[in-house]
Structures are given as C-alpha cells and as structure tokens.
C-alpha beads as a LAMMPS data file, in Angstrom:
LAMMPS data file: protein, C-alpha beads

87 atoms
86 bonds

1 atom types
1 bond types

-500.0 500.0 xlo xhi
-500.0 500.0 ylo yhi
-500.0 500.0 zlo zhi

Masses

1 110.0

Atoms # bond

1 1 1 -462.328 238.593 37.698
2 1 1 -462.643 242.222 36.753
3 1 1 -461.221 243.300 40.405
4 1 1 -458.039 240.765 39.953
5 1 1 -457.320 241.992 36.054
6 1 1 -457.254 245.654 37.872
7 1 1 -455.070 244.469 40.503
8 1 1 -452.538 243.079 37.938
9 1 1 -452.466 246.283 35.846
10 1 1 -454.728 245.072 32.955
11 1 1 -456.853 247.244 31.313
12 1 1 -458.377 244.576 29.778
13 1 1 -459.568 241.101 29.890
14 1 1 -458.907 237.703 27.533
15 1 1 -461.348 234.730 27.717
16 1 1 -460.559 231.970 26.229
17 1 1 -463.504 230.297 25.491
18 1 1 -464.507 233.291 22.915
19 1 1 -468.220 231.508 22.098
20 1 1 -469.906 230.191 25.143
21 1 1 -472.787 231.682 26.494
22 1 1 -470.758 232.330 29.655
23 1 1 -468.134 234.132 28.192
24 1 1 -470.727 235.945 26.156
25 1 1 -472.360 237.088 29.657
26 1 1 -468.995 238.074 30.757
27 1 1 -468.246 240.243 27.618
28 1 1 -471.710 242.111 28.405
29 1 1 -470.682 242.704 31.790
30 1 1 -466.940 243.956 30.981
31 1 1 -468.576 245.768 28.376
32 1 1 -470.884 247.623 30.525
33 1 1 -467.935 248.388 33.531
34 1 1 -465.956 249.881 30.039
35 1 1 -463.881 247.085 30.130
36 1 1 -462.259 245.938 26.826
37 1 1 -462.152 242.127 26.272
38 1 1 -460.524 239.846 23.940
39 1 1 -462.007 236.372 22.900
40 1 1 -460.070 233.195 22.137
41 1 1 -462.018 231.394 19.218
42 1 1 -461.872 228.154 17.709
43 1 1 -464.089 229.083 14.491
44 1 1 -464.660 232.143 12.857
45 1 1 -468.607 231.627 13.356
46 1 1 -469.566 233.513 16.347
47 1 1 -467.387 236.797 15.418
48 1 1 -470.587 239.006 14.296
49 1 1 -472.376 238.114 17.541
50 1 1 -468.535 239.186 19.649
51 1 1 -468.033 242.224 17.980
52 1 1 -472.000 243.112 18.530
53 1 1 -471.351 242.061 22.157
54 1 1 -468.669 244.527 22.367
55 1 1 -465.254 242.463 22.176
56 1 1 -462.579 244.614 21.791
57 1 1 -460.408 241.998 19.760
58 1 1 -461.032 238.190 18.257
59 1 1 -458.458 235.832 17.852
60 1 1 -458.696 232.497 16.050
61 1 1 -456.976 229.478 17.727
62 1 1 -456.879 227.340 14.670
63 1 1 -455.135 230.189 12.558
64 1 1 -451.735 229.733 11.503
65 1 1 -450.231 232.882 13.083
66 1 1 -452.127 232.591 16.068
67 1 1 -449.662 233.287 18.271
68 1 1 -448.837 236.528 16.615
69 1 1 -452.627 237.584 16.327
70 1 1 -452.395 236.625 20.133
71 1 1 -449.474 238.814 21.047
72 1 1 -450.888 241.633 19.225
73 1 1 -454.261 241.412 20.769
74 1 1 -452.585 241.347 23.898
75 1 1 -450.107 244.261 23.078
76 1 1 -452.699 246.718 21.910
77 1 1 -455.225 245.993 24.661
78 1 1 -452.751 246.086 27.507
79 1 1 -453.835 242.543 29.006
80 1 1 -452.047 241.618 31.825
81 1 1 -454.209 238.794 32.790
82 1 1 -455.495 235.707 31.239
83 1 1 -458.999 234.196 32.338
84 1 1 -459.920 230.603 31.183
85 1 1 -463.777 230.168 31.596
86 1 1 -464.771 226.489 31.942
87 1 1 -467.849 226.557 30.449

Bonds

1 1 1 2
2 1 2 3
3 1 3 4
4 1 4 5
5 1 5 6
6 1 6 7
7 1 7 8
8 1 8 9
9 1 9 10
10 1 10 11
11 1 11 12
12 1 12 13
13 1 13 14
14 1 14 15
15 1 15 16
16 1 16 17
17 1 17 18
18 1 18 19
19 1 19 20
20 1 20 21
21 1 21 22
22 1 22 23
23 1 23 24
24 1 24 25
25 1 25 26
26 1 26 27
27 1 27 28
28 1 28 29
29 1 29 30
30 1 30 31
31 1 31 32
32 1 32 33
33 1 33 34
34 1 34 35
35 1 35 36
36 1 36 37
37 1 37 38
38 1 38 39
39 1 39 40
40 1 40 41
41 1 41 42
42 1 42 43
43 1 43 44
44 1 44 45
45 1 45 46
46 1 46 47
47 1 47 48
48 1 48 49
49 1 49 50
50 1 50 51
51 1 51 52
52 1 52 53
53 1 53 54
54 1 54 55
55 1 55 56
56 1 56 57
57 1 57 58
58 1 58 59
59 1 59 60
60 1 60 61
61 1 61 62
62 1 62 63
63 1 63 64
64 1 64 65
65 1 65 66
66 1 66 67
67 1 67 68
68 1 68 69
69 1 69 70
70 1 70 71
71 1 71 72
72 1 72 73
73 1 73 74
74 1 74 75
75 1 75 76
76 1 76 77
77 1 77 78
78 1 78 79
79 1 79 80
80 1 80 81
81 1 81 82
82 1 82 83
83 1 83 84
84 1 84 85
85 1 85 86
86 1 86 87
C-alpha cells in the first residue's frame, strides 16, 4: 500500500474505514515510515484514539459538508491515492 501511494505521487495515505483495528495497525505503521494518513469516520467516537495514533487528518462521513472536509483533507495532505480496508 505504502509502495503504490509513492508510486502515484501521494505523500500520504486515506483509509476509509477510520476505526477498525486494521486501519488502526495501518496508521501505526504509516506513522512509523513518516507517512501522514487520513481516516474516513462514521462517528466522531474513535477521534482521541486517531489523533493519539498519529492520523494526520479525520473526516466524518455522516457530516453535512463531508465532501468539502474530504477535499480539504485531501488538498492539504497531498493524497493521491485512496485505500479502502475491508475490515
């Protein structure tokens, strides 16, 4: 995953399962190669334990301007590539 974001251009990586424990394994491994990731939520809930993980950005699917919290995220981090854990 980290190898294809690089070969795309992305500096950084989106999952968008923000809350599993898979993504959360993910985030400590980006995290660890310096690599900033952004997590796709669908409640607010697990945000302390992200952000202590090291996400880089949160974004809530359920909000009502999630598709410009979603564009932003994307804009300021530089993502280039989209990853979709099923987990």
């Amino acid at each position: 995953m980290f190898a294809d974001s690089q070969a795309v251009g992305s500096s950084s990586i989106m999952l968008t399962t923000g809350a599993s424990h898979v993504t959360k394994f993910i985030i400590a491994l980006a995290r660890n190669a310096g690599i900033p990731m952004i997590a796709v939520v669908r409640s607010d809930g697990h945000n302390k334990t992200l952000r202590e993980l090291g996400v880089t950005a949160i974004v809530n699917q359920t909000d009502s301007n999630f598709e410009e919290q979603f564009a932003a995220a994307v804009r300021r981090a530089q993502t280039a590539d989209v990853h979709r854990c099923r987990c």
